[in-house]
C-alpha positions in Angstrom: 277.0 14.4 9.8 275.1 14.9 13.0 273.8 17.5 14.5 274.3 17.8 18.6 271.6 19.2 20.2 272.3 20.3 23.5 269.9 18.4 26.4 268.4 21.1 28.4 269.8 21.4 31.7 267.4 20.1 34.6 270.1 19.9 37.6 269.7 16.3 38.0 273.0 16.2 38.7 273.7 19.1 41.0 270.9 17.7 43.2 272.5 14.3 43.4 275.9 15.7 44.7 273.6 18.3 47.1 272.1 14.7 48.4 275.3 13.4 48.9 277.0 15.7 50.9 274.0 16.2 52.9 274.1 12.4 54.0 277.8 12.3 54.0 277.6 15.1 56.4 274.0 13.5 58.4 276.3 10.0 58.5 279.1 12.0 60.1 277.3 14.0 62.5 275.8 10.7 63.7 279.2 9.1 64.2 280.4 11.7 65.9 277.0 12.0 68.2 277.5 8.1 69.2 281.3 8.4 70.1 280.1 11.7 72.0 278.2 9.3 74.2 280.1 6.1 74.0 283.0 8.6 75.9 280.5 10.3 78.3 279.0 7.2 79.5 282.4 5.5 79.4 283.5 8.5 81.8 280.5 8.5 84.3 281.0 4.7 84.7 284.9 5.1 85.7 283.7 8.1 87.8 281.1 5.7 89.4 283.8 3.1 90.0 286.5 5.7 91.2 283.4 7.7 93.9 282.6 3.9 94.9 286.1 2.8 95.9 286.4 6.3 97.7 283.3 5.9 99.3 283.7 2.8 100.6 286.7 3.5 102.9 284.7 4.3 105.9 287.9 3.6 108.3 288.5 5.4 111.3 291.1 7.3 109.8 289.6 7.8 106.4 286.6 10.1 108.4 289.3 11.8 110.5 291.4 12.9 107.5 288.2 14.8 106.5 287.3 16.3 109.4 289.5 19.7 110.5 292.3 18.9 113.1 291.1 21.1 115.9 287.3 19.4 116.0 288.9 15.7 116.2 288.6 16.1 120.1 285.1 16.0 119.9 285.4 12.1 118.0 287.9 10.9 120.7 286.3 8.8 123.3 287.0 9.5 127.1 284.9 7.0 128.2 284.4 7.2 132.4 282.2 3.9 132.1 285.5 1.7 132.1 289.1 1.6 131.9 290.1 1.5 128.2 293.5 -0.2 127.8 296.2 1.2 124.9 293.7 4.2 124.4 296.9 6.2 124.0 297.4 5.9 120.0 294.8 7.4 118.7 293.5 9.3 121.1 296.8 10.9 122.3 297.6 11.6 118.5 294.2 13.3 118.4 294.6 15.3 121.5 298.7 16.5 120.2 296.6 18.5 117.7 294.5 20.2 120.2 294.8 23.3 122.1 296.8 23.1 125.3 293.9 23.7 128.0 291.6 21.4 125.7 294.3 18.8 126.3 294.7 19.8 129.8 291.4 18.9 130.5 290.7 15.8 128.1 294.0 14.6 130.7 292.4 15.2 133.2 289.9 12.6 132.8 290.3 9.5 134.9 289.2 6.2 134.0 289.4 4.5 137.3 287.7 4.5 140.3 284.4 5.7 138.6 280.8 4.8 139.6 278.4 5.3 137.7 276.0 7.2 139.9 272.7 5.5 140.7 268.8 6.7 140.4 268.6 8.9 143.2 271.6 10.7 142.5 270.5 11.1 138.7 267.2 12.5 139.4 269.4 14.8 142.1 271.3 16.1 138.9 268.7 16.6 136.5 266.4 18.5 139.1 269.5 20.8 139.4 270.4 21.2 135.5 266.6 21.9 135.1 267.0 24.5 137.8 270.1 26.0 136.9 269.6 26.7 133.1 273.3 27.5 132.8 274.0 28.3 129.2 277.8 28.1 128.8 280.0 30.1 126.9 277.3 32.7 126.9 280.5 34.9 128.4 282.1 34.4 124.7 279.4 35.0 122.3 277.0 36.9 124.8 273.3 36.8 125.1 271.2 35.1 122.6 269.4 37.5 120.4 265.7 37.4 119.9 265.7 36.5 116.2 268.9 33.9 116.5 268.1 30.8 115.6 267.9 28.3 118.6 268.7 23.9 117.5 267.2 22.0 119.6 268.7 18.4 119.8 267.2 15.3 121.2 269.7 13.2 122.4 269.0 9.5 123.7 272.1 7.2 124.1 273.9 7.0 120.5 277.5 9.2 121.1 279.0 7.9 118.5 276.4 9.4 116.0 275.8 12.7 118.4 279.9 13.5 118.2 279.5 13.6 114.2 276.7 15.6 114.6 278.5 18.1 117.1 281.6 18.1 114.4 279.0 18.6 111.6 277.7 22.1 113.4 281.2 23.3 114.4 282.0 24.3 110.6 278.9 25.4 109.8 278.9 29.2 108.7 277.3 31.4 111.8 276.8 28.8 114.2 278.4 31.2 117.3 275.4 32.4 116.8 273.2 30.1 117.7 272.2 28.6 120.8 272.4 25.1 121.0 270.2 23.3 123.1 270.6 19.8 123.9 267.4 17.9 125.1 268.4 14.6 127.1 266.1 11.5 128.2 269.3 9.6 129.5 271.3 10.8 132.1 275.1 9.7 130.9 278.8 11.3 132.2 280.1 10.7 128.6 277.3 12.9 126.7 277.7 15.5 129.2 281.1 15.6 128.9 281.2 15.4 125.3 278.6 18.8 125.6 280.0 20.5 127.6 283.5 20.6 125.8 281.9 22.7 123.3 283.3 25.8 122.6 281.7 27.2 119.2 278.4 28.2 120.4 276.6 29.0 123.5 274.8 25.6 124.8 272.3 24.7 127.2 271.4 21.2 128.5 267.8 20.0 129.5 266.8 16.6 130.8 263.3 15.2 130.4 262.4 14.1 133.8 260.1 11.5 133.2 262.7 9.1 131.4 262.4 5.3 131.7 265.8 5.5 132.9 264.4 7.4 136.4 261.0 5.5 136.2 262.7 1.7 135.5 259.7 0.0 137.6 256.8 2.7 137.1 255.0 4.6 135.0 255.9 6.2 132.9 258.4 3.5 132.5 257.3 -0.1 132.7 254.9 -1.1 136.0 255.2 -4.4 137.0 251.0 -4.6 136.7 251.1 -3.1 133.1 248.9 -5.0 130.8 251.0 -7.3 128.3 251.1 -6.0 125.0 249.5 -8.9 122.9 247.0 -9.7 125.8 243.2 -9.4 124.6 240.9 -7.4 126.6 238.7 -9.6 128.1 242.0 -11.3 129.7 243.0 -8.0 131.1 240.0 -7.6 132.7 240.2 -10.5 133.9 244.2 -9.7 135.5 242.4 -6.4 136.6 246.2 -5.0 135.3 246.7 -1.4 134.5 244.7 0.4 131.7 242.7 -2.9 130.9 240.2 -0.7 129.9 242.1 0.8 127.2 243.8 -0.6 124.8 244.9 1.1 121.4 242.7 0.8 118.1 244.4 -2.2 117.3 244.2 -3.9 120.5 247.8 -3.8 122.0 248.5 -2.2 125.3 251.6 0.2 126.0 255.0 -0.4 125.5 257.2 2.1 127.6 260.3 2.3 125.3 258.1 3.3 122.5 255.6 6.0 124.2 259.0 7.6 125.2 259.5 9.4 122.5 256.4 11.2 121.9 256.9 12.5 125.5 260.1 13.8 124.9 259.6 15.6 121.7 256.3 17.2 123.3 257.9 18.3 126.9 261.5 19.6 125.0 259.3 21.9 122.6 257.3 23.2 125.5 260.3 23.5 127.8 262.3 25.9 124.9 259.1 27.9 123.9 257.4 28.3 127.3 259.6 28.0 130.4 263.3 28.3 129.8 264.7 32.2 130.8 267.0 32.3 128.4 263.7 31.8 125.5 261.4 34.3 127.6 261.9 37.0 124.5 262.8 34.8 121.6 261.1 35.5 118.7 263.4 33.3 115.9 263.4 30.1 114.6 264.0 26.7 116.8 265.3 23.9 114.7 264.7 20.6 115.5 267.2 17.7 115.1 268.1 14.6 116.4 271.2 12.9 117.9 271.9 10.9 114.8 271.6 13.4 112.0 274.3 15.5 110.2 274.6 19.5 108.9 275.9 20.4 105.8 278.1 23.4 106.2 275.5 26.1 104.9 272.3 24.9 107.0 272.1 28.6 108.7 272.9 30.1 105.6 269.8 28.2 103.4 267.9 28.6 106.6 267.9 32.2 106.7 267.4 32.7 103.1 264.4 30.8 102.7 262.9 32.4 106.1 263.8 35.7 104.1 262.0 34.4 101.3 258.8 32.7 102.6 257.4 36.7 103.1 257.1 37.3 99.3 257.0 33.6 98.0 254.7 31.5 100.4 253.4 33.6 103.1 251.1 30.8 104.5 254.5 28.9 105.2 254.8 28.2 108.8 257.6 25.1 108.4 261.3 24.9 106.7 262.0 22.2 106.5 266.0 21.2 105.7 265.8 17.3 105.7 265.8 14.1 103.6 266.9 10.7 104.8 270.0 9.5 103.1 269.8 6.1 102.7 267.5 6.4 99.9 268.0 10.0 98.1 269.7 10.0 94.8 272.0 12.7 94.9 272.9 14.3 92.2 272.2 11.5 89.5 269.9 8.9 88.1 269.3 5.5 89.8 271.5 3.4 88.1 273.5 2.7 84.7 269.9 0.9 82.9 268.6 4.4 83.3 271.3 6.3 81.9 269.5 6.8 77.9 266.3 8.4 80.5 268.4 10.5 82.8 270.3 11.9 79.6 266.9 13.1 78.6 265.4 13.8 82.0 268.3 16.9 82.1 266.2 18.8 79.4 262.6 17.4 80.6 259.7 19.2 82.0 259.5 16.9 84.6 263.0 16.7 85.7 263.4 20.7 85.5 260.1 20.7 87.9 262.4 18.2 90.3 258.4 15.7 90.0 258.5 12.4 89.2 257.7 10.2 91.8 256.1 6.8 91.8 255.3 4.7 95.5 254.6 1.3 95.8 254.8 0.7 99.1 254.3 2.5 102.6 257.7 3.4 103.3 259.2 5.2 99.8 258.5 7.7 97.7 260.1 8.1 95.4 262.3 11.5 94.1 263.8 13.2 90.9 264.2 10.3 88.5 264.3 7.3 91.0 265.0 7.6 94.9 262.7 6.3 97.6 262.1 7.8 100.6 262.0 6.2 104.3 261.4 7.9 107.2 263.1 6.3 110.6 260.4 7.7 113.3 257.0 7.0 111.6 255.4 5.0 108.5 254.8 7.1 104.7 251.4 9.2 104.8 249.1 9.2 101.6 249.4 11.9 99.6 248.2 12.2 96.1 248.7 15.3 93.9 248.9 16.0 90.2 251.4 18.8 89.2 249.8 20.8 86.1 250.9 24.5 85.0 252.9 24.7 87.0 255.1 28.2 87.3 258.9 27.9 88.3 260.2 31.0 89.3 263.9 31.7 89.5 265.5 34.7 90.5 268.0 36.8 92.8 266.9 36.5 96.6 267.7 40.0 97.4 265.2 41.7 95.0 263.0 39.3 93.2 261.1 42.2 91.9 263.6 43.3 89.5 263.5 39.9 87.3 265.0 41.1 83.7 264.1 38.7 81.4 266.0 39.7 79.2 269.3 38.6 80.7 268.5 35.3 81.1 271.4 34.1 78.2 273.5 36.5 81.1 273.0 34.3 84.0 273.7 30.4 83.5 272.9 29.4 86.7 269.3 30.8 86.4 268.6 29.8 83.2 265.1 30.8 82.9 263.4 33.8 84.9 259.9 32.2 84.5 258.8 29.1 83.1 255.3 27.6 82.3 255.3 23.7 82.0 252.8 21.2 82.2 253.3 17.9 83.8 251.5 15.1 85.5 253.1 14.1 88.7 251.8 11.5 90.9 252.8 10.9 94.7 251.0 8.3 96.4 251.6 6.0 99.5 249.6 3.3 100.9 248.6 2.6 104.8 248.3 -1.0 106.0 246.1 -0.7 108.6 244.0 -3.9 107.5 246.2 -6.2 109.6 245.7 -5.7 113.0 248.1 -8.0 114.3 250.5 -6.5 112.7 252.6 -4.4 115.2 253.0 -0.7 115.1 256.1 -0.3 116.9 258.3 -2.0 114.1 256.6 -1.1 111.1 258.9 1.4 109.6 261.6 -1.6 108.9 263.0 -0.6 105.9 265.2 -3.8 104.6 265.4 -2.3 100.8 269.2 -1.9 99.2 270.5 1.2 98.7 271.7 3.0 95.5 275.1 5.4 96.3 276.0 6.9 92.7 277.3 10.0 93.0 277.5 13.0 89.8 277.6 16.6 89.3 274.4 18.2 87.8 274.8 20.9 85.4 273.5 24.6 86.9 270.1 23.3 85.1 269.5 20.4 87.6 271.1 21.7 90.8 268.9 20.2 93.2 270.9 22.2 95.6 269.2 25.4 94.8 265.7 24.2 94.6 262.8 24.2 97.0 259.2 23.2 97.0 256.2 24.1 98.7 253.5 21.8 100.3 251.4 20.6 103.1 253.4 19.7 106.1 253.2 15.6 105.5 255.1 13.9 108.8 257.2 11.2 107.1 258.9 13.7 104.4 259.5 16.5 106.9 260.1 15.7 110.2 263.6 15.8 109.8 265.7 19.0 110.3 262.8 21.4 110.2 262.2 24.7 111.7 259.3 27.2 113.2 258.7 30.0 115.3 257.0 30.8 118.4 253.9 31.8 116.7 253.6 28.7 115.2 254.3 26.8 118.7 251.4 28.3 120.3 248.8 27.3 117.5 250.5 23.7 118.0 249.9 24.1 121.7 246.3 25.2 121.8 245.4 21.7 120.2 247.6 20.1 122.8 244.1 17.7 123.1 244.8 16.2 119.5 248.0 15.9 119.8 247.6 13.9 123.3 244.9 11.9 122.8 245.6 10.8 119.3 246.6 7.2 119.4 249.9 7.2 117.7 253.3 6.7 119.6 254.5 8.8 117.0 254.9 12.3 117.6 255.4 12.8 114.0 251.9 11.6 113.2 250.7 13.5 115.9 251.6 16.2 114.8 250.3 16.4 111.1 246.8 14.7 113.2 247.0 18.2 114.9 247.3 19.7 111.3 245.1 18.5 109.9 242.0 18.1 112.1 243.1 21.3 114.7 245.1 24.0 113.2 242.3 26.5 111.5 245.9 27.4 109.1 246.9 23.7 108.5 251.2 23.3 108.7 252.5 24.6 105.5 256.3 24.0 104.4 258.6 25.2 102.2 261.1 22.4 101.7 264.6 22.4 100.1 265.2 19.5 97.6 269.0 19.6 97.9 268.9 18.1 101.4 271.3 20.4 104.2 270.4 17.7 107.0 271.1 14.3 106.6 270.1 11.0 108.9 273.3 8.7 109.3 271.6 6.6 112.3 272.0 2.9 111.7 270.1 1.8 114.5 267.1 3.3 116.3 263.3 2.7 117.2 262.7 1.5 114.2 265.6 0.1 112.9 267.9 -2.3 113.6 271.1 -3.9 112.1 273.8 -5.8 112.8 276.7 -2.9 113.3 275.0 -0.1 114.9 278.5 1.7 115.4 279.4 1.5 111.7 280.9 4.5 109.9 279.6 4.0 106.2 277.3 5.9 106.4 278.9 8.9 108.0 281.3 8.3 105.6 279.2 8.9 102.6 277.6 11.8 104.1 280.7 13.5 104.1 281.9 12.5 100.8 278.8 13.7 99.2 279.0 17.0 101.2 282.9 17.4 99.3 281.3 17.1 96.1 278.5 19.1 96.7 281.3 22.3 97.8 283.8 21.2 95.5 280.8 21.3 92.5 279.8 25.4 94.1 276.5 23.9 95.0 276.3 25.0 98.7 275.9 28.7 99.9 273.3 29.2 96.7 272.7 33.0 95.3 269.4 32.2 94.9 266.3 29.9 95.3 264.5 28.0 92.4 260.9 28.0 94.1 258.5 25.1 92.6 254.8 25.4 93.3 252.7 22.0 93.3 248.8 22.7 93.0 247.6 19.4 95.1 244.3 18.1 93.3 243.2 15.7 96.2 243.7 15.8 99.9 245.1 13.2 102.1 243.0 11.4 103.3 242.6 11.2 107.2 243.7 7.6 108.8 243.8 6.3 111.9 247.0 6.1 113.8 249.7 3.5 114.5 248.4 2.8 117.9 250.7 2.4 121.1 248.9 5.4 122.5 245.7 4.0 124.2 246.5 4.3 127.9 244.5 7.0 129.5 248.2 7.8 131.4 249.9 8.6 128.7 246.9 11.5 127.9 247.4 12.6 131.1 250.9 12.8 131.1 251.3 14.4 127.9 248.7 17.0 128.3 250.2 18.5 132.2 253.7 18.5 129.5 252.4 21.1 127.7 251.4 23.3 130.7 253.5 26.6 131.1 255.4 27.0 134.3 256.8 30.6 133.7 
């Protein structure tokens, strides 16, 4: 018979099952990684639908139901301009919530019978607020302390927007505190009245004097021998009108409404730092806002913590700035569902951990995170390009950032990392038009681009809440909600010629003009990214819709503030701090024009005079 010899055994076989398994178990994994994401972009798109349908009720009573019970008397109107018929349902149910002398007094506002009082009598009661400087409720919380934190608000004629504002800073955290100063350039019975019914804070009232409201037929408001704005020069000459001699850069002579503004802002920060008694001493921080933003509730606390920080993290700081504009930052999220496969990614990226990646086609957006433009409502984008490389993030506890333990890091989730070195390439760029001369300066900030409102939760890794950045003081990104000291002022102050003379109705631009070609320490600001001020204005100088009383936005300001508390992203532990190295400068460009006529120099420059 036949012998068997036994094959030798070369594992051929064991290696085919090893292969098996191994894809079996590859396959399975994968299957299990697609239904992973299949349910997680399934749930972000029912969360999108669910945050849109909330979002979108922006009814009277939806914003009521989120505001506490006892600050709904500063949203009801008592309007003494006119008798308001059947204002008892909703403003009696208002006013049954309210303390019994509030209500008292709220009834003892009468509709009928009232004149509103004329131009003489007006100039008669700003000449005696001016004089008076009565801060009220100073008997409650006492004297202002040198290093509180004064807010200084310019208020024009937009209640509806300043009574969300005054809610918005009645449930922030410390603001009895504060002094809260509000700077008028309209003399109106309702806004006083509104004021003066607060009762969280101290407050104090200043009027510009020089308003067009007081000056209706002369400068600084609108002379009847002012020089048409489109007129050419030679034609002026010809008229022999006012300031035919000087027109702007671009050829356009004054507009009163527009040159307003710059006044204002100029006279209001010279008035607080420099002639007000109550200020003689102060040595802290003066805020500035604006009737038509909104607070978030931990403004005073970031505030404080990042003047706390800027010793030991960015000592040439000289700016915080709190700001963004909301109708075109992404909170939280990526821009839209066709970028969800890069925002999954973008969690873990260099880039996206750095908070840089910014792209800008156009004068009025820059964009932020992973897609957000970026408008501002008082004065056109400036051109700033920068590359971001090695740059060092550094994360740690704000009450002793010398004791970083690197070795905990797997101990603390919300820090992640203690120090990390990345290198990315980050570009920020925006373009001037300033080729077009016809092109006029007083509406080019007309932003007409759709906005994005998706709304998600970061993980502790992308809490844009926690982060802030430092860079050059640039006027469209930080002129909103943004803070400095007396120290500061002064420097401001001593190039009160550059700031005067510069032909720009914006004081915004002015001011980086005084940065830039003045200051021997140019503005330096430490910004946060998670925004604690927000701009709900509709309607302004430079932009104008349809509804200018509409509540959507307000309403998605406050929705987005829920999510950000109910997510543990306010009142931060500590500061993520990212340092952009700037490769080029800006470079310098001429203004927006509106600011030719020699008056307006003049004007501006006596403004900055001390009277104490």
């Amino acid at each position: 018979g036949r012998i068997l010899i036994p094959l030798p055994n070369t594992g051929a076989m064991g290696r085919k099952r090893n292969n098996f398994y191994i894809r079996t178990v590859f396959l399975l994994a994968l299957c299990i990684f697609g239904l992973l994401q299949y349910h997680n972009f399934n749930y972000l798109d029912s969360r999108d639908n669910v945050l849109s349908d909330a979002v979108t009720n922006d009814s009277d009573d939806a914003i009521l139901a989120m505001v506490p019970i006892t600050l709904h008397k500063y949203l009801t109107p008592h309007s003494r301009n006119h008798t308001v018929p059947g204002v008892g349902t909703l403003a009696a149910s208002l006013l049954s919530n309210t303390s019994g002398a509030t209500a008292a007094t709220a009834n003892t506002i009468t509709f009928e019978g009232y004149h509103p009082p004329n131009i003489t009598e007006i100039k008669r009661q700003i000449l005696r607020y001016n004089e008076m400087q009565t801060v009220l409720n100073e008997d409650t919380f006492g004297p202002l302390q040198n290093d509180s934190v004064i807010i200084l608000v310019q208020v024009h004629t937009r209640i509806t927007y300043l009574r969300h504002l005054i809610v918005s800073l009645a449930q922030a955290r410390d603001i009895s505190k504060v002094l809260l100063v509000f700077s008028h350039d309209y003399y109106d019975d309702d806004i006083n009245d509104l004021v003066q019914q607060i009762d969280f804070c101290k407050v104090l009232q200043i009027f510009y004097p020089y308003s067009i409201q007081t000056h209706p037929h002369e400068f600084p408001g609108a002379d009847p021998n002012d020089c048409p704005r489109n007129i050419k020069k030679d034609q002026a000459l010809i008229m022999n009108c006012n300031n035919a001699m000087h027109p702007d850069h671009y050829g356009h002579y004054r507009e009163a409404k527009f040159t307003q503004t710059k006044h204002h802002w100029i006279w209001k920060a010279n008035r607080v730092f420099n002639e007000l008694e109550v200020t003689r001493y102060h040595t802290g921080l003066v805020l500035f806002l604006e009737e038509d933003h909104y607070v978030a509730e931990d403004f005073l606390y970031l505030l404080a913590m990042m003047q706390q920080r800027t010793k030991d993290l960015c000592a040439q700081c000289n700016v915080l700035s709190l700001g963004t504009y909301l109708r075109t930052f992404n909170y939280y999220t990526y821009h839209s569902k066709t970028n969800k496969k890069s925002y999954a990614s973008s969690l873990i990226s260099t880039n996206s951990l750095l908070g840089y990646n910014r792209n800008n086609n156009n004068r009025n957006s820059v964009q932020l995170a992973v897609s957000s433009s970026y408008s501002s409502s008082s004065s056109s984008a400036q051109s700033s390009t920068s590359s971001l490389k090695n740059a060092k993030v550094y994360v740690g506890d704000t009450g002793d950032s010398s004791k970083k333990d690197i070795g905990n890091v797997n101990s603390k989730r919300g820090n992640l990392i203690n120090t990390v070195t990345a290198t990315a390439t980050a570009t920020a760029a925006t373009s001037f038009d300033t080729s077009n001369n016809e092109q006029s300066s007083h509406s080019s900030n007309k932003n007409n681009g759709a906005q994005t409102w998706n709304y998600h939760v970061l993980p502790s890794l992308y809490s844009v809440y926690q982060k802030v950045e430092i860079m050059p003081w640039i006027s469209s990104k930080h002129n909103m909600g943004f803070a400095f000291d007396r120290t500061t002022w002064t420097k401001i102050r001593q190039c009160a010629f550059h700031f005067c003379t510069y032909d720009d109705y914006n004081w915004d631009w002015s001011l980086q003009h005084v940065s830039q070609q003045c200051l021997q320490h140019k503005l330096h600001a430490m910004i946060v990214k998670g925004p604690r001020v927000f701009h709900i204005g509709e309607c302004g100088v430079h932009h104008k819709n349809k509804n200018c009383e509409s509540n959507q936005v307000i309403s998605k300001v406050q929705h987005v503030l829920r999510i950000a508390r109910n997510s543990h992203q306010l009142f931060p532990r500590s500061l993520t701090l990212t340092v952009p190295s700037l490769i080029k400068k800006s470079k310098l460009r001429k203004g927006n024009g509106g600011w030719g006529d020699q008056r307006d120099h003049e004007l501006c420059l006596n403004m900055t005079l001390s009277t104490r």
